[in-house]
C-alpha positions as CSV (number, residue, x, y, z in Angstrom):
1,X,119.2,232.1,-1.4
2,X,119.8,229.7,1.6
3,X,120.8,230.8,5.1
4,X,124.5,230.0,5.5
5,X,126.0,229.3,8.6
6,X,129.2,230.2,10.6
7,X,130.7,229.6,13.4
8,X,131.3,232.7,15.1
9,X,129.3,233.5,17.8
10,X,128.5,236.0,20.0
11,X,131.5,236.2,22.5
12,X,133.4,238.9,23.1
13,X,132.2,242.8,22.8
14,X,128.4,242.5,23.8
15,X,126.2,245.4,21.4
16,X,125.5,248.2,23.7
17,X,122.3,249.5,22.2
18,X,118.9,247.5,21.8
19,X,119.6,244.9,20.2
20,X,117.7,244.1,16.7
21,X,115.0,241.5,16.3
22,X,116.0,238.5,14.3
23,X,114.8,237.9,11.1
24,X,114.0,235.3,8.6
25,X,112.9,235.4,5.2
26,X,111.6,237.7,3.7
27,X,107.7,238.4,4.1
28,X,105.8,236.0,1.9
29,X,108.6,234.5,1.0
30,X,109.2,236.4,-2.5
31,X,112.8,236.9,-2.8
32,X,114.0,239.9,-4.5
33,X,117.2,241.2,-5.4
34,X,119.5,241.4,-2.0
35,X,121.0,244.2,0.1
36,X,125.0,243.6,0.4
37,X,126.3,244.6,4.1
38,X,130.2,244.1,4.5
39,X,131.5,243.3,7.6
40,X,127.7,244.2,9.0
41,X,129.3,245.0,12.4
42,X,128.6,248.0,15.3
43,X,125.7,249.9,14.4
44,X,125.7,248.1,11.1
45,X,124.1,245.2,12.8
46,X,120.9,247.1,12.4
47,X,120.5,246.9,8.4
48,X,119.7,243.2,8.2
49,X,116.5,244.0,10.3
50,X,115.6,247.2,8.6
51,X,116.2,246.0,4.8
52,X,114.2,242.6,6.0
53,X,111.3,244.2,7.4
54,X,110.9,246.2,3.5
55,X,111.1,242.7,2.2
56,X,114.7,242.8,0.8
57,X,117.3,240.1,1.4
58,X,120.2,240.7,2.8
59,X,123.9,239.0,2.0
60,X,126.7,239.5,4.4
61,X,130.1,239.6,3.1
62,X,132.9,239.4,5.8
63,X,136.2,240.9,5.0
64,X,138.3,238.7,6.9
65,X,138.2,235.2,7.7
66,X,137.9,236.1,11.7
67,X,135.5,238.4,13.0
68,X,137.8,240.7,15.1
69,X,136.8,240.5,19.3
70,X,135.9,244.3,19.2
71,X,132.8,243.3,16.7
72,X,132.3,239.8,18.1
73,X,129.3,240.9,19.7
74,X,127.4,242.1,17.5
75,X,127.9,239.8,14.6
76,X,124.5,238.1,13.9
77,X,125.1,235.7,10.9
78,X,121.6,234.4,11.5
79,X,120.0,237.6,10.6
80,X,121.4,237.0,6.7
81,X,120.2,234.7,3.8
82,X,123.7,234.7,3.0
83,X,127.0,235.1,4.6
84,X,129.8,234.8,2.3
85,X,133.6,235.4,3.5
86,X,136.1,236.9,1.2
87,X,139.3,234.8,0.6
88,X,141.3,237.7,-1.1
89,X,140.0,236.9,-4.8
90,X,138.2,239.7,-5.6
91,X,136.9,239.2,-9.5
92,X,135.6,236.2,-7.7
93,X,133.7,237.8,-5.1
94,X,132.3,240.1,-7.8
95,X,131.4,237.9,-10.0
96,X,129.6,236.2,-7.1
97,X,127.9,239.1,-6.2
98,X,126.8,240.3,-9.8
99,X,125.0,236.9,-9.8
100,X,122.7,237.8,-6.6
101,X,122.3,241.4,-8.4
102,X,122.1,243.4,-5.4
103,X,120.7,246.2,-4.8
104,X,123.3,247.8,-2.9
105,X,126.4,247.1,-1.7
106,X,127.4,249.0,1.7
107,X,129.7,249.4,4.1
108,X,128.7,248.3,7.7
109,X,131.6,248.9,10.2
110,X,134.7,250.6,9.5
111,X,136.9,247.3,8.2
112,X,134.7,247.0,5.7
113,X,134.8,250.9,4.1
114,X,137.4,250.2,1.5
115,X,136.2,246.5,0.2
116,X,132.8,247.6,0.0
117,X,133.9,250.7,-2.2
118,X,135.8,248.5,-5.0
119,X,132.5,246.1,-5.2
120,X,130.1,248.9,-5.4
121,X,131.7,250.2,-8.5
122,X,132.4,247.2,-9.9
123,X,128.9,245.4,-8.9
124,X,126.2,248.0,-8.5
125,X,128.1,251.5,-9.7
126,X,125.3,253.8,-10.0
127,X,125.1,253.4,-6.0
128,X,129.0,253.7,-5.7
129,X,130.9,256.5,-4.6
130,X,133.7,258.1,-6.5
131,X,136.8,255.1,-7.0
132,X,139.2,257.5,-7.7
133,X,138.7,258.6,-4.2
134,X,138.2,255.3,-1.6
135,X,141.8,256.1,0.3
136,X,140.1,259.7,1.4
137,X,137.5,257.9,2.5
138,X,139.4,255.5,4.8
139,X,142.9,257.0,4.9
140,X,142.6,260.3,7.3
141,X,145.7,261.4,5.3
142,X,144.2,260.7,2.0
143,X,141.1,262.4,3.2
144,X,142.6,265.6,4.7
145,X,144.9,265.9,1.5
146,X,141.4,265.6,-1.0
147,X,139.4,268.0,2.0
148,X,142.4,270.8,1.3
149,X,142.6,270.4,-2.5
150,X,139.0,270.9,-2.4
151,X,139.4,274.5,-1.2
152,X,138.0,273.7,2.2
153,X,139.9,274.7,5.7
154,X,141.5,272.2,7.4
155,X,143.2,271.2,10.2
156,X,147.7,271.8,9.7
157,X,149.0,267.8,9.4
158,X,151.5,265.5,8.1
159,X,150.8,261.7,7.7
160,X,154.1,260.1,6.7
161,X,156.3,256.9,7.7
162,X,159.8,259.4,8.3
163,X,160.5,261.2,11.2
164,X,162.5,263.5,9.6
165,X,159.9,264.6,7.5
166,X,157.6,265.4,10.7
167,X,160.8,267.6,12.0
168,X,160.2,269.2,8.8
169,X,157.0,270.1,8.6
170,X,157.4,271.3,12.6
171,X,159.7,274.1,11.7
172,X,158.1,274.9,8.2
173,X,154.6,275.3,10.4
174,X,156.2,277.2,12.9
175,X,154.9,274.6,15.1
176,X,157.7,274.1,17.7
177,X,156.8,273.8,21.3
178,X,153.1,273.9,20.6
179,X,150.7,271.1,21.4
180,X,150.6,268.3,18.9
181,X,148.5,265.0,18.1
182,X,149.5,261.8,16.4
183,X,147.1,258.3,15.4
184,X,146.8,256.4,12.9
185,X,145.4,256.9,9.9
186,X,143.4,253.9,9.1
187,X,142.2,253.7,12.7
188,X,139.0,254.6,14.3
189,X,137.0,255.3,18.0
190,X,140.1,257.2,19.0
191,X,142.2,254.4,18.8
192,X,145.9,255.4,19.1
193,X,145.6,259.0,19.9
194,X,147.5,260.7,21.8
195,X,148.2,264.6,22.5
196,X,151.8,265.9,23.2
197,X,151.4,269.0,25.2
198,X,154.6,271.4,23.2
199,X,155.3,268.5,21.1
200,X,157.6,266.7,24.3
201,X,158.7,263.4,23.1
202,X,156.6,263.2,19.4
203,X,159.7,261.2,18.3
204,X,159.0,258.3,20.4
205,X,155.4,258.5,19.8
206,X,155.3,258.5,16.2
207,X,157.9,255.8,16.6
208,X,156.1,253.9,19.4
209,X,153.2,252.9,17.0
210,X,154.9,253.0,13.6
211,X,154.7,249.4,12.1
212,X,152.4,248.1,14.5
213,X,149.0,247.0,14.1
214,X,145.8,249.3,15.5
215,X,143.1,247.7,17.4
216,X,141.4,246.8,14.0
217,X,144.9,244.5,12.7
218,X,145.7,247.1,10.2
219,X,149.7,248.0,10.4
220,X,150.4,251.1,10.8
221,X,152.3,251.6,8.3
222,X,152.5,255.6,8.3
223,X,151.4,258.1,11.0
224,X,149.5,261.4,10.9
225,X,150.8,264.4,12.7
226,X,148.4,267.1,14.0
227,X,148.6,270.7,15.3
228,X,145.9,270.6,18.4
229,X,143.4,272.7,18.1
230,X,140.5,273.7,20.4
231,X,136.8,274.0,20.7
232,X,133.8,272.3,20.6
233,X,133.4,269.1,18.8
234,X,130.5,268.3,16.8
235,X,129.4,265.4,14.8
236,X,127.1,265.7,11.3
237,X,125.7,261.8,10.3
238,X,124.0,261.8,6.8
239,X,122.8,260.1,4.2
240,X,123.7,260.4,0.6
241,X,121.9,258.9,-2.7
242,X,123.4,260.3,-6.3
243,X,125.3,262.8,-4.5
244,X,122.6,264.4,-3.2
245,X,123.2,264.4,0.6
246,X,120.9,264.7,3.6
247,X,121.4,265.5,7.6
248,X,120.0,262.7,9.8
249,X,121.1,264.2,12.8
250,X,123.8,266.2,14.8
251,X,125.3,266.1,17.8
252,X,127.8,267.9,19.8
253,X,130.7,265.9,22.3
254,X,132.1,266.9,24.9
255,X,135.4,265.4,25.7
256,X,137.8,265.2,28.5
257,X,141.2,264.5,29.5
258,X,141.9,261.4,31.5
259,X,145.7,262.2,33.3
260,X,147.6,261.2,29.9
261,X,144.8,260.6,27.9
262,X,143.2,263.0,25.5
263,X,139.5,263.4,24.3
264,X,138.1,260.6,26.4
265,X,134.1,260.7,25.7
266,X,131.9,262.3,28.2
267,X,128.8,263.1,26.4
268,X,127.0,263.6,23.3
269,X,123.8,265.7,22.9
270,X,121.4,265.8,19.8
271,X,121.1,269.6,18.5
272,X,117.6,271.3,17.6
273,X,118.0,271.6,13.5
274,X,117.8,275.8,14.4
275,X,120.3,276.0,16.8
276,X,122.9,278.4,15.7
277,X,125.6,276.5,15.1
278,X,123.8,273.8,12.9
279,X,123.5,275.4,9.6
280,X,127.7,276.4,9.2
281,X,128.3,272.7,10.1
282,X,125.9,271.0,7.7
283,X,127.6,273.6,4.9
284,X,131.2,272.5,5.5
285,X,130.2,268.8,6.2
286,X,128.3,268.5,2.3
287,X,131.4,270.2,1.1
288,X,133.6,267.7,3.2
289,X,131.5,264.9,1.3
290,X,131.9,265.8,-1.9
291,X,135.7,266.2,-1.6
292,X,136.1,263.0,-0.6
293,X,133.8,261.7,-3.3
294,X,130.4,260.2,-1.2
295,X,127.3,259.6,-3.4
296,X,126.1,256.5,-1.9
297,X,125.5,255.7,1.7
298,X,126.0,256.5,5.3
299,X,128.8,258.7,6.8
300,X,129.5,259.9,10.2
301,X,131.5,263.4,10.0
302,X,133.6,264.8,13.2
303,X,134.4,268.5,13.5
304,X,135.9,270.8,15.3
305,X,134.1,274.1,15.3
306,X,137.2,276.8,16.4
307,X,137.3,280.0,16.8
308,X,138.4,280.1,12.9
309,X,135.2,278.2,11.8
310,X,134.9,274.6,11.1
311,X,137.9,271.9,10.8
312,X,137.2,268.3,9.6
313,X,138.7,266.0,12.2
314,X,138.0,263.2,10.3
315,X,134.9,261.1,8.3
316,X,134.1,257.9,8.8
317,X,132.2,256.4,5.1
318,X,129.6,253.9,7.6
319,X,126.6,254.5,10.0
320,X,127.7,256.3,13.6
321,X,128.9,253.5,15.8
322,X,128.4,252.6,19.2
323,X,124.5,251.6,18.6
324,X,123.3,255.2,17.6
325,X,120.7,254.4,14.6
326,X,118.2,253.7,17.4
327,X,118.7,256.2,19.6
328,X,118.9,258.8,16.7
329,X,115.5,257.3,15.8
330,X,113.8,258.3,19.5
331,X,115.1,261.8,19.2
332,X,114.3,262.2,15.6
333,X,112.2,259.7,14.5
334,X,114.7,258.8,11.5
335,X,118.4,257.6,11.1
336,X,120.3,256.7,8.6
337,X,119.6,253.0,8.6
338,X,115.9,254.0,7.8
339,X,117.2,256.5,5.0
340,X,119.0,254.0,3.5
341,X,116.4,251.6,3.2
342,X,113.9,253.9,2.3
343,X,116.8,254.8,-0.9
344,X,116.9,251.3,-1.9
345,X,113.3,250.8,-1.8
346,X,111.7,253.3,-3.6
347,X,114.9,253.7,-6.0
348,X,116.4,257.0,-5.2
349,X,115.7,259.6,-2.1
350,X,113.2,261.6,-3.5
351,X,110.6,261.3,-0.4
352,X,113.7,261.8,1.8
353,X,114.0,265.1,3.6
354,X,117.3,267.2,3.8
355,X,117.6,267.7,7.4
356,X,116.0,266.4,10.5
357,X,113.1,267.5,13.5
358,X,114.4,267.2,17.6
359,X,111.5,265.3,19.0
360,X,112.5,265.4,22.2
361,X,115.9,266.2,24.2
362,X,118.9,263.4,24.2
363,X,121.6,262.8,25.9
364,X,124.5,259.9,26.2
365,X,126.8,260.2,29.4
366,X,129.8,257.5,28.7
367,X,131.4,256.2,31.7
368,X,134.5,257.0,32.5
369,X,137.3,255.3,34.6
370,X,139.4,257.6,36.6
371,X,141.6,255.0,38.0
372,X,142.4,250.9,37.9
373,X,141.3,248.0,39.9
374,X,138.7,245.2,40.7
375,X,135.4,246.8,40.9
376,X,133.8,246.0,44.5
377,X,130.5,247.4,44.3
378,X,128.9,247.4,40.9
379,X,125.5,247.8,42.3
380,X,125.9,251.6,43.0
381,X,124.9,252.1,39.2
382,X,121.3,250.2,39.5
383,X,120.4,253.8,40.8
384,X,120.1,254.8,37.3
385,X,117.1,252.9,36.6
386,X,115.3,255.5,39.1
387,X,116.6,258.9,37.0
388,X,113.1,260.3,35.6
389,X,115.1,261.0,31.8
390,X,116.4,257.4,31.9
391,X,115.6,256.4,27.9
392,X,118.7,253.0,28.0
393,X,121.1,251.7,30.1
394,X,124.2,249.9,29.1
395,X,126.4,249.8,32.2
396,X,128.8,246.8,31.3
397,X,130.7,247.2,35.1
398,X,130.5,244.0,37.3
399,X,132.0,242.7,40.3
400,X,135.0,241.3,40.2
401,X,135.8,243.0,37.1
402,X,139.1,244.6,36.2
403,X,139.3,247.9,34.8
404,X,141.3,249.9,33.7
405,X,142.0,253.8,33.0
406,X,139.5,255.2,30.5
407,X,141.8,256.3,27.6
408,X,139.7,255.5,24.2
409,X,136.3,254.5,23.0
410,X,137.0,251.1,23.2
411,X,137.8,251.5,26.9
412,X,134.4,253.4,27.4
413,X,132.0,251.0,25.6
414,X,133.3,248.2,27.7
415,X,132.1,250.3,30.9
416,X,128.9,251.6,29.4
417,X,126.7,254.6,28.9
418,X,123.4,255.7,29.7
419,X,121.1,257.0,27.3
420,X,118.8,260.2,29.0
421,X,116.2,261.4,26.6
422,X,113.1,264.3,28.1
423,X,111.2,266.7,26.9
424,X,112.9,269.0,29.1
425,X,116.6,268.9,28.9
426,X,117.4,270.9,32.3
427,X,116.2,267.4,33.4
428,X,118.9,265.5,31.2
429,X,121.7,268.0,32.5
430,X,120.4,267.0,36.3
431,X,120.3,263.3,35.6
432,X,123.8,263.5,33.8
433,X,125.3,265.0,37.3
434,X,123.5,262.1,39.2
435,X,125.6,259.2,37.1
436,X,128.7,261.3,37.8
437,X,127.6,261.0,41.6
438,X,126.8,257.3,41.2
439,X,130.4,256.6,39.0
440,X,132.3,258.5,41.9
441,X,130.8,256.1,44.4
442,X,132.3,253.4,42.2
443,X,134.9,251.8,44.7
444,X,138.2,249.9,42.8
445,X,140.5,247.9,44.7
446,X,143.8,247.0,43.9
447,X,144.5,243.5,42.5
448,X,145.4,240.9,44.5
């Protein structure tokens, strides 16, 4: 295979994690049957490297003829042999791909969930998950409607285009005047999400984003209606090979609201595999998987553990975002980048464990935006290079900069976060008040 060229580059969204190494060939320059990333963006950036450094090609295959802004940054065509775009003729692009004989075909980023489903089972189907069941594991109406049917709890929601079929479901719920949530179904890093304290005003909500495209340019074309529940969130990442499926990690969030704005990140801290909570979680999440049909692959799971027990809020069928893998890797000393390498290498997860170790404390504080304006003195957060926990900084804030009111993920990766990682975590819980000092010294002025 030859290394193809494109012209996108890196503007836009810069990668906040360490960035991979570049890579060539592979070693010795024997070339073996490829790994197939689509749309190889986020913390899919980091398979090229991986799958390169065990001597397997890589072939990237783009969903869409642009690479969205939101990904520009962390598109690396030069890390591929291959980089093939997909025009919309899909026997094509399978018959293209059945002529490379991949090993696997995965998804990288969320865009590319639902292509790289249908050429898995058509190209490599004994690493493919169930086709049957691709909209649960995209669609977060599809996925809650196959979680339920499974026989699992789950949280009371509607995803429909009518209005008066949310009214409906309202009084048949008993829901009236109690708290709701609507986003879109096909969206992701809490991208449209909004919470409606007694339900004031859902009508012009569901309406307000109805038939209009998501930060990722996929029309929304119904909406999903949630009853708001409480407690703590938690996130389960694994890896599955022939349905067999293993924990890489988990962590628990902690959210806030931002005035208007619900479940704005604030932190995320990797749990010890024998705390407590752990094992319920890693029950309902395989049982979350195998409703939804997973046997191949990375997925990122996000649940709310309530005072009834454990509630899917939604999966995601892709590595966790945001530049994880590597972090994951200093705290565990595996992610699921690694696992799925080390599946495709050897030919099946035998050698690859169920669970995971804590080898030392971690911590990501997300900064947060309380207000708008031109930021005036940036330089308040080089203090952060003095905390003793201090494992990564990403602070994207600069001079001159406008920004505006945290209210999404989006919003909070293009501010930044700091990575704290310790062997004693009373010292990640000190350095995480010390950015919150540093951020409230953050001075915004008004634009001229």
């Amino acid at each position: 295979m030859t290394q193809a060229r494109s012209s996108h580059g890196d503007a836009g969204s810069s990668l906040t994690a360490p960035r991979p190494e570049a890579v060539g060939n592979p070693p010795g320059g024997v070339v073996r049957s490829p790994a197939v990333i689509v749309d190889p963006y986020s913390s899919g950036t980091y398979f090229a490297p991986a799958f390169h450094s065990a001597g397997i090609p890589t072939v990237a295959v783009l969903s869409r003829s642009e690479v969205l802004e939101t990904y520009a940054g962390t598109w690396r065509p030069e890390d591929f042999d291959e980089v093939i775009h997909y025009q919309g003729d899909l026997p094509d692009l399978v018959a293209r791909l059945r002529a490379l004989d991949p090993q696997c075909v995965i998804a990288g980023s969320d865009p590319g969930v639902e292509l790289a489903d249908l050429l898995a089972a058509q190209v490599v189907p004994r690493k493919a998950n169930v086709p049957a069941l691709t909209s649960a594991r995209r669609d977060k109406g599809a996925m809650a409607r196959a979680v339920a049917a499974a026989g699992l709890p789950t949280i009371a929601q509607i995803c429909t285009d009518r209005a008066e079929d949310v009214a409906a479901w309202i009084a048949r719920e008993g829901l009236a005047g109690r708290d709701l949530v609507i986003k879109p179904p096909r969206s992701a890093s809490t991208d449209g999400v909004m919470r409606l304290a007694r339900g004031t005003g859902w009508r012009e909500a569901f309406g307000a984003q109805l038939g209009y495209p998501n930060q990722w340019g996929v029309v929304n074309d119904q909406m999903l209606v949630m009853e708001y529940v409480t407690g703590t969130e938690f996130v389960v990442d694994t890896f599955s090979c022939d349905g067999r499926h293993t924990v890489t990690d988990v962590t628990r969030y902690s959210k806030v609201d931002n005035g208007v704005h619900m479940a704005v990140y604030d932190s995320m801290e990797w749990l010890a595999p024998d705390d407590p909570v752990v094992p319920g979680l890693v029950d309902y999440t395989a049982g979350v998987l195998d409703a939804v049909g997973m046997r191949f692959g990375a997925a990122h799971v996000e649940i709310m553990l309530t005072d009834a027990g454990p509630r899917l809020i939604e999966l995601n069928a892709r590595p966790h975002g945001g530049g994880q893998p590597p972090f994951c890797r200093h705290a565990t000393g595996d992610s699921q980048i690694d696992r799925t390498v080390r599946a495709v290498r050897e030919k099946g997860a035998d050698g690859i464990p169920a669970g995971y170790a804590l080898l030392r404390h971690m911590l990501v504080v997300f900064l947060i935006s309380r207000s708008a304006g031109v930021v005036r003195n940036a330089e308040v957060f080089d203090a952060v290079e003095t905390l003793p926990s201090l494992h990564h900084a990403a602070v994207q804030v600069r001079n001159g900069q406008h920004i505006g009111v945290t209210q999404d993920l989006l919003n909070t990766l293009s501010l930044g976060f700091i990575v704290l990682a310790h062997e004693d975590r009373e010292q990640l819980w000190a350095d995480y008040k010390a950015v919150r000092r540093l951020e409230e010294q953050l001075r915004l002025d008004a634009p001229v």
